[in-house]
C-alpha positions as CSV (number, residue, x, y, z in Angstrom):
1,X,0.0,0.0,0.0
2,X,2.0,3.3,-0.9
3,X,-1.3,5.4,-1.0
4,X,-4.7,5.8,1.1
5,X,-7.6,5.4,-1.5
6,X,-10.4,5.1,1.4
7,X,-11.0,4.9,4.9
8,X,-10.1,1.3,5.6
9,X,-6.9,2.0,4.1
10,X,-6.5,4.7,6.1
11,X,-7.6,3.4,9.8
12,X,-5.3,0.0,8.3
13,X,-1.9,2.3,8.3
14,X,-3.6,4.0,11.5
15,X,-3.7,1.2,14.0
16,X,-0.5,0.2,12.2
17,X,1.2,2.5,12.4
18,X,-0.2,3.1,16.5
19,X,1.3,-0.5,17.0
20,X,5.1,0.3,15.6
21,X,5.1,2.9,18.6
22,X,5.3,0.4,21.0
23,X,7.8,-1.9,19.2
24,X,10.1,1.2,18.3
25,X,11.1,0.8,22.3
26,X,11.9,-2.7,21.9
27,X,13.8,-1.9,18.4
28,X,15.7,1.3,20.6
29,X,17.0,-1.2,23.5
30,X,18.1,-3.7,21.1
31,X,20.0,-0.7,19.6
32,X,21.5,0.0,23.3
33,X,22.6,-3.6,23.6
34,X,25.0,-3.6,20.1
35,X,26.3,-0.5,20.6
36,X,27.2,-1.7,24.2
37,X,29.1,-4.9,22.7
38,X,30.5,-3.4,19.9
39,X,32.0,-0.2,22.1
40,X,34.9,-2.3,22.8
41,X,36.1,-3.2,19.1
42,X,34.2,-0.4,17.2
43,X,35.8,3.4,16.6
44,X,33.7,5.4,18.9
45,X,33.4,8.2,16.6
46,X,31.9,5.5,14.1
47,X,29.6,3.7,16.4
48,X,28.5,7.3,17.7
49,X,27.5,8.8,14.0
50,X,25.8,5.2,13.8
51,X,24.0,5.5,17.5
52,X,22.8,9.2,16.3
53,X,21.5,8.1,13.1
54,X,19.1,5.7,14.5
55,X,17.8,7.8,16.8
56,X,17.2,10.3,14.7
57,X,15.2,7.7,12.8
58,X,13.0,6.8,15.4
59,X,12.6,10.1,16.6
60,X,11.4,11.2,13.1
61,X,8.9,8.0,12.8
62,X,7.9,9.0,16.2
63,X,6.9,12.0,14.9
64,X,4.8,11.0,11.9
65,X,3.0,8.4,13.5
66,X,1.6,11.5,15.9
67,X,0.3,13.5,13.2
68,X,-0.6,10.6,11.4
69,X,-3.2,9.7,14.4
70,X,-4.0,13.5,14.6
71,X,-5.6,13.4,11.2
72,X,-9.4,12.6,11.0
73,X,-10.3,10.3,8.9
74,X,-11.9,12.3,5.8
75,X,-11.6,11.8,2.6
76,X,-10.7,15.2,2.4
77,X,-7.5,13.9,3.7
78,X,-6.5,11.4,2.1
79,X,-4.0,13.1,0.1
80,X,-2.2,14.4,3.7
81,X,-2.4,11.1,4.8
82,X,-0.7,9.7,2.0
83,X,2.5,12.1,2.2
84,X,3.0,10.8,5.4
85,X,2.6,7.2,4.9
86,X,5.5,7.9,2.1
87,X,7.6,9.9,4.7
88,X,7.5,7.0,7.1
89,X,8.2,4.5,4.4
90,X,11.4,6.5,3.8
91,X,12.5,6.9,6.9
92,X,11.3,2.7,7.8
93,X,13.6,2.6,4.7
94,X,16.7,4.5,6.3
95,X,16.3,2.4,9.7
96,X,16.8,-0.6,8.0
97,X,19.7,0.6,6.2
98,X,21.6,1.8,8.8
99,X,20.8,-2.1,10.3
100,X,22.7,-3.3,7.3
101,X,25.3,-0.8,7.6
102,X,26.0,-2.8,10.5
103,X,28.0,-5.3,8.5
104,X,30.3,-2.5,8.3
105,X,31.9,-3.3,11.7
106,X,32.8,-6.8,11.3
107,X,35.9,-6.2,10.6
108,X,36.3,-4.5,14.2
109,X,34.2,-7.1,16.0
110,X,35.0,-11.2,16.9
111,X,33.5,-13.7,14.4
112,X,30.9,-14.8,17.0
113,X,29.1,-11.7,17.0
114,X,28.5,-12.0,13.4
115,X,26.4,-14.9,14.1
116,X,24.7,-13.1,16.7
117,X,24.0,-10.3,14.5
118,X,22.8,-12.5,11.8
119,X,20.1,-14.9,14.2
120,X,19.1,-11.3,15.7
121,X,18.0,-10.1,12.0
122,X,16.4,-13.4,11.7
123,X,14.3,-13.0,14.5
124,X,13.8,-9.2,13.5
125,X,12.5,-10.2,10.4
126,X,10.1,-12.7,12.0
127,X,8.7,-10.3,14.6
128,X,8.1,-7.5,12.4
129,X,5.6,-9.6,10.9
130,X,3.3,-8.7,13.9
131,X,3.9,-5.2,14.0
132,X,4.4,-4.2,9.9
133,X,2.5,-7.1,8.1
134,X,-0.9,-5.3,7.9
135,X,0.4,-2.9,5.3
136,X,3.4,-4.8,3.3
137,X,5.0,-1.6,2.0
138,X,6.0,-1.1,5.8
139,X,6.9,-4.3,6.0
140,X,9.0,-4.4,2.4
141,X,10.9,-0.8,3.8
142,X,11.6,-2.5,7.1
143,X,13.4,-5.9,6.0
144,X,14.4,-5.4,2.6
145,X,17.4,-3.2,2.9
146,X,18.6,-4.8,5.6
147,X,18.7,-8.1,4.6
148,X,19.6,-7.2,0.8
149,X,22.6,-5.5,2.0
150,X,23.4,-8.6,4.3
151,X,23.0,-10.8,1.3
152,X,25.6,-9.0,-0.8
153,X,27.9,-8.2,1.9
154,X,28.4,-12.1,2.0
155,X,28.6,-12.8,-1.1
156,X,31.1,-10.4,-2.1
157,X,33.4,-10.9,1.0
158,X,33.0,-15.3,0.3
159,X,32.6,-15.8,4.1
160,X,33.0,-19.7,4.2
161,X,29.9,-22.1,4.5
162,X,28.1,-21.5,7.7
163,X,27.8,-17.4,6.6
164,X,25.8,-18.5,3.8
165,X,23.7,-21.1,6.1
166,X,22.8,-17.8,7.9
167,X,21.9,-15.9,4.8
168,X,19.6,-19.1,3.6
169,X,17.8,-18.8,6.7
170,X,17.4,-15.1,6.2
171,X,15.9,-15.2,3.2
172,X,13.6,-18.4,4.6
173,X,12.7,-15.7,6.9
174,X,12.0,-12.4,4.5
175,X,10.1,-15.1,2.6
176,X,8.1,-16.3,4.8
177,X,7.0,-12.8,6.2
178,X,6.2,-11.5,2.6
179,X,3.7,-14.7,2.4
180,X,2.0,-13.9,5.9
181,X,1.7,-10.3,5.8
182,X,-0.7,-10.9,3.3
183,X,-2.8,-12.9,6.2
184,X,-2.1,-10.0,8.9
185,X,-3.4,-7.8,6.0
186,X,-6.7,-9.6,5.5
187,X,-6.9,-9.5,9.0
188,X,-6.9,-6.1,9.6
189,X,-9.1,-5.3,6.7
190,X,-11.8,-7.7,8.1
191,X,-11.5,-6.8,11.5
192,X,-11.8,-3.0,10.8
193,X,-14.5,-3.4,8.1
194,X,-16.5,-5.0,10.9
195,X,-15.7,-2.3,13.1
196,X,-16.6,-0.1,10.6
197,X,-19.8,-1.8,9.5
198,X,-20.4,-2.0,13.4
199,X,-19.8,1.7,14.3
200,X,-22.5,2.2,11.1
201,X,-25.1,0.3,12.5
202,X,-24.4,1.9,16.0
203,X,-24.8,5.3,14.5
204,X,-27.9,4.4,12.4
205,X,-29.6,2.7,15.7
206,X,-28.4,6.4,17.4
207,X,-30.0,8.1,14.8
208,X,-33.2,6.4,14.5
209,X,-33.2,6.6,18.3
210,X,-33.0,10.3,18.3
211,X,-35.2,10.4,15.6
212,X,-38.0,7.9,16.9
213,X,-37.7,9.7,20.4
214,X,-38.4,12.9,18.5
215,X,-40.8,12.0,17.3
216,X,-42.7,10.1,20.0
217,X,-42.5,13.6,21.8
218,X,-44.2,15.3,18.7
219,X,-46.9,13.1,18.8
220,X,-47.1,13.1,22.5
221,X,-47.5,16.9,22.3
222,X,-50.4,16.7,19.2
223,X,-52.6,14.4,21.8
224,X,-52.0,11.7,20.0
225,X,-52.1,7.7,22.0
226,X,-49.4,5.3,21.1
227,X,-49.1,1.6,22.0
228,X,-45.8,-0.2,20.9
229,X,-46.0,-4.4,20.4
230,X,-43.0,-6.5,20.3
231,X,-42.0,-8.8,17.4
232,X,-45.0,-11.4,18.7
233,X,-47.9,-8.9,19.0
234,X,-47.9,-7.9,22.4
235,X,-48.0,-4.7,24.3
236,X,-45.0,-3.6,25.3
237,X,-45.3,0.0,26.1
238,X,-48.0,2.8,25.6
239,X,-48.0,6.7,26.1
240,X,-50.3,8.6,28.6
241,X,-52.8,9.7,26.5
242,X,-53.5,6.1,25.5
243,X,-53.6,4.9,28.7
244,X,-55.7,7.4,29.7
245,X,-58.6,6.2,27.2
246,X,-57.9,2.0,27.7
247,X,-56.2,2.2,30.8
248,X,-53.4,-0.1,31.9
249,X,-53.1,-2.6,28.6
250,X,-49.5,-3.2,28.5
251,X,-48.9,-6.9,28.5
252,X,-51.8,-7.8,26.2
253,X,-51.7,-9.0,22.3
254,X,-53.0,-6.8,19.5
255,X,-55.9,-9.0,19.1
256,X,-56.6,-9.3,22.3
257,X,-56.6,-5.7,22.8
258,X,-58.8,-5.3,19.9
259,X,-61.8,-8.1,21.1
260,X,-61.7,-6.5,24.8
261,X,-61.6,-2.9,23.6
262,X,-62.8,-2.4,20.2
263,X,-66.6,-2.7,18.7
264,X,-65.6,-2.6,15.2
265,X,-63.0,-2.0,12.8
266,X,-63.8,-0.1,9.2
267,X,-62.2,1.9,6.4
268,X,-63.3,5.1,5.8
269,X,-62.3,7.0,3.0
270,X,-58.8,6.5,3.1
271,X,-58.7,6.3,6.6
272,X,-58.3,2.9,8.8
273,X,-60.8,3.5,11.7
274,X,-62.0,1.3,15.1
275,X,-64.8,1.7,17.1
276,X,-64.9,1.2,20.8
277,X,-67.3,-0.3,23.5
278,X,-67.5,3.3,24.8
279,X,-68.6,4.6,21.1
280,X,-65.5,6.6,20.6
281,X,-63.8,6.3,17.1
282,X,-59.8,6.4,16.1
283,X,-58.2,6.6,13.6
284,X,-55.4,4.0,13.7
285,X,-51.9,4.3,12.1
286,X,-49.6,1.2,12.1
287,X,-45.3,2.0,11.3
288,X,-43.1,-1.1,12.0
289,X,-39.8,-0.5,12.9
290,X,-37.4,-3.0,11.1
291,X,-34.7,-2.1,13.4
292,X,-35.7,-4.0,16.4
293,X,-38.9,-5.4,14.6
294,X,-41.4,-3.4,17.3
295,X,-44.6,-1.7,16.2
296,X,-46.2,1.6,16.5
297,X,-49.5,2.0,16.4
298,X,-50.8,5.5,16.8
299,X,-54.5,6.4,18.0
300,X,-56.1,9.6,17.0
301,X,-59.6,10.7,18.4
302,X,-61.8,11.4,15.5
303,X,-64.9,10.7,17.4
304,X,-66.5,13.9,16.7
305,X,-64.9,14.6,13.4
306,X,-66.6,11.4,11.9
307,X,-69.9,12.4,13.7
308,X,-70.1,15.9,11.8
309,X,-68.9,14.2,8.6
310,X,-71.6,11.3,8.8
311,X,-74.4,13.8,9.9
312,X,-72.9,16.2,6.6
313,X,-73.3,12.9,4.3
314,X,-76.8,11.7,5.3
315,X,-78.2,15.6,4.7
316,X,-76.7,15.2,1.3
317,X,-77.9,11.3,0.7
318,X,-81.5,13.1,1.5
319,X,-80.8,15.9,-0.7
320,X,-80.0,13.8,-3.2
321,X,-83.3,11.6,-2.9
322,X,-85.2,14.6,-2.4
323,X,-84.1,15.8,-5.6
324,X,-85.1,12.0,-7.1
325,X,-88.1,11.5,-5.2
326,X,-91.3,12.7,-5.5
327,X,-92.6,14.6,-2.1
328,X,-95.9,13.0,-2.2
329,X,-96.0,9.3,-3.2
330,X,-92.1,9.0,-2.9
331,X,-92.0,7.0,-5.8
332,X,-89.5,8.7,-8.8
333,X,-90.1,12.0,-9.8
334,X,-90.5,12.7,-13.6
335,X,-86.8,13.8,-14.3
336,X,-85.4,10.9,-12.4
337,X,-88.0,8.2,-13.9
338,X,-86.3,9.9,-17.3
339,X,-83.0,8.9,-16.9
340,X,-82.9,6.0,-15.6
341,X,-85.5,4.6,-18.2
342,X,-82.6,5.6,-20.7
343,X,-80.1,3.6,-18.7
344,X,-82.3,0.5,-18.5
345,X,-82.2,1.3,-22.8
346,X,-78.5,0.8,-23.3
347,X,-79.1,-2.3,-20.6
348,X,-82.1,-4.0,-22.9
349,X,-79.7,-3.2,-25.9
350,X,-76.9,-5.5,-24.6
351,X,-79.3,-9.0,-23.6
352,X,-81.5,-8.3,-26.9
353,X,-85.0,-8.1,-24.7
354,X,-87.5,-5.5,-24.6
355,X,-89.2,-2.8,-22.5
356,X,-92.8,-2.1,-22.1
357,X,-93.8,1.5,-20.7
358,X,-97.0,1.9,-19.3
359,X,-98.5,5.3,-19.1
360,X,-101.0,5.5,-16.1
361,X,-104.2,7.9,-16.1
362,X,-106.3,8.0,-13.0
363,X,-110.0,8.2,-14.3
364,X,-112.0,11.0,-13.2
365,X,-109.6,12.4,-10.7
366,X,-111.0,16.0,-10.5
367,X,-113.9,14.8,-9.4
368,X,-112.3,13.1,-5.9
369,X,-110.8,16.3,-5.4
370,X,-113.7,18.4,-6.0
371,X,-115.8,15.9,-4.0
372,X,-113.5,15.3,-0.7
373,X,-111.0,17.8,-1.1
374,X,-107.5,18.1,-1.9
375,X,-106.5,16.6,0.8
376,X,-107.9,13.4,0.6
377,X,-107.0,13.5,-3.3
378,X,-103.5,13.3,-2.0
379,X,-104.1,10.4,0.0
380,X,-105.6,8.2,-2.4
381,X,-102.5,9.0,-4.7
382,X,-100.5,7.8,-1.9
383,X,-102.2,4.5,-2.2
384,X,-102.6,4.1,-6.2
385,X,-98.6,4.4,-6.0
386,X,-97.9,2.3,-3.2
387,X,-100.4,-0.1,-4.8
388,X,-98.8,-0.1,-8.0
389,X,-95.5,-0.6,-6.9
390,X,-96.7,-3.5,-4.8
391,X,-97.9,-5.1,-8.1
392,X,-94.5,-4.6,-10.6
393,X,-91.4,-6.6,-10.2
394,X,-88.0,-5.7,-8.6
395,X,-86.2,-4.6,-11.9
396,X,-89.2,-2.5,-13.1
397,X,-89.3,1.3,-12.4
398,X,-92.2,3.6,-11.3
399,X,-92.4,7.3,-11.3
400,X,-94.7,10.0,-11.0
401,X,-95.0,11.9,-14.1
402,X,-97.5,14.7,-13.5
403,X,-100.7,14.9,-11.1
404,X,-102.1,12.1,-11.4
405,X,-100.2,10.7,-14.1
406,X,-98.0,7.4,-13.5
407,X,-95.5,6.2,-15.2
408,X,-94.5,2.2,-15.4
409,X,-91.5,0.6,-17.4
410,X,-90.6,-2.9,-17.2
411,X,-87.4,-4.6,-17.4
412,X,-86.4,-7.3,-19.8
413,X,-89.3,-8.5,-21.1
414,X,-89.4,-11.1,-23.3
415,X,-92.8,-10.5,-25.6
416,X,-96.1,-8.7,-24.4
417,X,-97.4,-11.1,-22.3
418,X,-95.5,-9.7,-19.7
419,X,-96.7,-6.1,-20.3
420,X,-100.6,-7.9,-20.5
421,X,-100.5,-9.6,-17.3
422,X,-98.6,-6.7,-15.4
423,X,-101.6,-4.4,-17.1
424,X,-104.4,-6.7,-16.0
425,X,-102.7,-7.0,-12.2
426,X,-102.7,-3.1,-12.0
427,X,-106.4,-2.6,-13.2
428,X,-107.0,-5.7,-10.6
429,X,-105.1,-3.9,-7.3
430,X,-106.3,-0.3,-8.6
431,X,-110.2,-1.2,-8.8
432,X,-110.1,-2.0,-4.7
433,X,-111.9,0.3,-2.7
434,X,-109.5,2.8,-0.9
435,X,-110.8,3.3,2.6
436,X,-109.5,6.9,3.9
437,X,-109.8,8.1,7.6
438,X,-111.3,11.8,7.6
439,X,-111.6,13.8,11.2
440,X,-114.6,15.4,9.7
441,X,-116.6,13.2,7.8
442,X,-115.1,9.6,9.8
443,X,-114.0,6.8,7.6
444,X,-115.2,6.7,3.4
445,X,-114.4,4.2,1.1
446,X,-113.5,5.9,-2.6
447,X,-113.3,3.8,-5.8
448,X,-111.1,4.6,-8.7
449,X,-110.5,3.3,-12.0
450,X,-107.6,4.2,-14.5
451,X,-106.4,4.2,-18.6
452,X,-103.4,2.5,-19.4
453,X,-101.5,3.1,-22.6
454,X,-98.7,0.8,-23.4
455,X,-95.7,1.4,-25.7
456,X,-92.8,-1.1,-26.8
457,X,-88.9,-0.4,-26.6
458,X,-87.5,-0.8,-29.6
459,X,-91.0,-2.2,-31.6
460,X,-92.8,0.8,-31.4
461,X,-89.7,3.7,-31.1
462,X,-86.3,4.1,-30.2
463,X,-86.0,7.3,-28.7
464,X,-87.2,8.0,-25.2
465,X,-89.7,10.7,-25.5
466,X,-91.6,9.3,-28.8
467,X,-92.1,6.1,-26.5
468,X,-93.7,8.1,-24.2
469,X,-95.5,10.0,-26.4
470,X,-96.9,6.5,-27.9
471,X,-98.1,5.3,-24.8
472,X,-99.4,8.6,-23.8
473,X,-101.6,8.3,-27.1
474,X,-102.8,4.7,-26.2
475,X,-103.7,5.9,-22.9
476,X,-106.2,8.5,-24.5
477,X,-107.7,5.9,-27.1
478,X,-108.8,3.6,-24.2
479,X,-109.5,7.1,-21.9
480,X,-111.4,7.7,-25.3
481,X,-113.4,4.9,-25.7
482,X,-114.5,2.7,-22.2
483,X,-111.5,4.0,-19.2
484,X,-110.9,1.1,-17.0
485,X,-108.5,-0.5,-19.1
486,X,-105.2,-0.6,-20.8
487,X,-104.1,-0.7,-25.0
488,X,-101.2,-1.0,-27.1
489,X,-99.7,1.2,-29.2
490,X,-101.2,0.2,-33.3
491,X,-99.4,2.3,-35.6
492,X,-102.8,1.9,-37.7
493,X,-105.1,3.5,-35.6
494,X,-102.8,6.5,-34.4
């Protein structure tokens, strides 16, 4: 590694780099120790300059590893990081060659110590492993001089056998270090990167902490209930307010919360809402928290915004009937009847049936009102509708289409048998005697009779208001001619 490309190369050469500093006093008092032995043979003045050297070495390596552990780790500083890990490869360089410069006294000192000096290398060059392996460049500045100068030192001086013995197990040694830094290395990198990945998570967890707490005092300060379940379902914690409306629930499940507490559960709108055995609604909000795989649910009392907004959409559903139904015999009113006669149309169009529209004509009607009054007029309408509806199927329709005009269309049919037998029914139900309850003149029985003029969808037209038209003519040929009956549109006689 010569340069720092991200942050695990960086904290790599870091700890590193925090290690050496410790073996640098081992290193120094091995440095002590020669310089003791070789005082007797050596020229002071050379062993001095040697002495001086090396400690100006350390000192200097000293001194980068400081500001090396002074610099945050940025990538804003990788590039200052990078000029130092070269300055301490330089200067791990010149440590190691002033090592090998060692060689240089051998002439001064007895043969033993050469031996000495050699298996001291040789253990050197093992132990640095430990301390350097992590990042090879270290490692390659630390030996490699050294023993390179050692190397051809012997060779060009011919020692006899045994110095090359020594040599051999030197570069057994350099080998060997080269191979296992590469472990140390992997080592580091995996051990940091969890550390990394570690601190990461910490700091996430921290933050979501922060965050969730935050937020649980927002909420807290909106009125808002919260009850947090565990991985399983059950109650684990719950705020004030919520404890205030369900009391003390912690320890329960979710469900059993909801069959002790809670009436019913619905969607309304968009909104998720339960009901409780004390008629209060909320409006429930579930988060899960994958972190530690709890569950917020948040509770918001909505009680009386749902009751305004149900109370606002039951006026409008009556509105909106009014506007369909007529006041009086609350059967359709004409516009209504209208359009959904049309829809029923593009209905018949699809199965390939037919409708029959029956225009209804109570007989003599002025007369009732002339007779008993307007009052009891209205009445009796009241019961010609409710009896007519009483006599058509499900599908068919019935509306009011003026006075006391009624309108009939049935659904589907199949030929005019249907329309016949429906007709014949009416006249039937309609010919009963309608007993009305007057204060002034106590209980009368009135008889009515009506004309019914019958049109056919798509036989007799196609468009909405010439069927009507059609059966509205029928209805005054047999209005015409006898009343108390019904007819069918003839083309002929029109």
């Amino acid at each position: 590694m010569w340069r720092i490309r991200n942050e695990l190369d960086f904290l790599i050469v870091k700890n590193t780099m925090l290690g050496v500093r410790d073996a640098i006093v081992g290193q120094i008092l091995a440095l002590v120790v020669f310089s003791y032995l070789f005082s007797y043979y050596v020229p002071q003045l050379y062993l001095f300059i040697w002495l001086i050297l090396h400690l100006l070495a350390y000192g200097f390596r000293l001194g980068l590893s400081s500001l090396f552990q002074q610099i945050e780790v940025k990538e804003e500083n990788f590039h200052t990081a990078t000029s130092l890990l070269r300055l301490y490869l330089l200067t791990l360089c010149f440590s190691s060659i002033l090592w090998g410069g060692a060689v240089l006294f051998f002439d001064y000192i007895p043969k033993e110590f050469h031996f000495f000096y050699y298996m001291v290398l040789f253990g050197s060059t093992f132990a640095s492993v430990t301390t350097l392996g992590a990042v090879q460049s270290m490692l390659l500045a630390f030996i490699l001089p050294t023993d390179i100068i050692l190397i051809v030192y012997t060779y060009l001086n011919k020692h006899e056998p045994t110095y090359s013995i020594a040599v051999l197990l030197l570069v057994m040694a350099l080998i060997y270090s080269l191979r296992t830094s590469k472990i140390y290395h992997s080592i580091y990198y995996s051990l940091i990167k969890t550390k990394l990945d570690t601190q990461k998570a910490l700091q996430e967890i921290k933050q979501e902490k922060e965050n969730l707490q935050q937020y649980i005092k927002a909420i807290e300060e909106i009125g808002l209930g919260i009850i947090v379940t565990d991985e399983s379902g059950r109650i684990i914690r719950i705020n004030t307010q919520a404890k205030s409306w369900f009391g003390d629930i912690e320890g329960l499940s979710y469900n059993e919360f909801l069959s002790r507490y809670v009436t019913q559960e619905e969607t309304y709108g968009q909104l998720k809402l339960i009901t409780t055995k004390k008629n209060k609604v909320f409006e429930i909000n579930i988060k899960k928290l994958n972190s530690n795989q709890e569950t917020f649910i948040l509770l918001k009392d909505v009680t009386e915004e749902i009751k305004s907004q149900r109370i606002v959409e039951k006026m409008a559903e009556r509105y909106k009937e009014r506007a369909e139904i007529d006041a009086l015999t609350h059967v359709l009113n004409r516009e209504s009847f209208m359009q959904r006669l049309e829809r029923m149309f593009y209905e018949t169009d699809r199965t390939f049936k037919k409708v029959a529209l029956l225009f209804i004509d109570l007989d003599n009607f002025k007369s009732i009102n002339d007779t008993y009054g307007h009052r009891t007029g209205d009445l009796v309408l009241q019961v010609v509708a409710k009896r007519i509806q009483n006599t058509l199927r499900q599908s068919d329709l019935l509306g009011r289409y003026a006075g006391d005009e009624f309108i009939v269309a049935l659904k589907n049919i199949e030929n005019e048998e249907i329309a016949h037998h429906i007709a014949t029914k009416l006249l039937y139900a309609l010919s009963q005697p309608i007993t009305i309850d007057d204060y002034d003149n106590g209980r009368k029985e009135i008889y009515v009779t009506v004309s019914i003029g019958i049109s056919i969808y798509p036989d007799d037209a196609k468009d909405l208001n010439e069927l009507v038209n059609k059966a509205d003519r029928a209805m005054y040929r047999i209005k015409s001619k006898k009343k108390n009956g019904y007819e069918f549109y003839d083309s002929r006689s029109s």
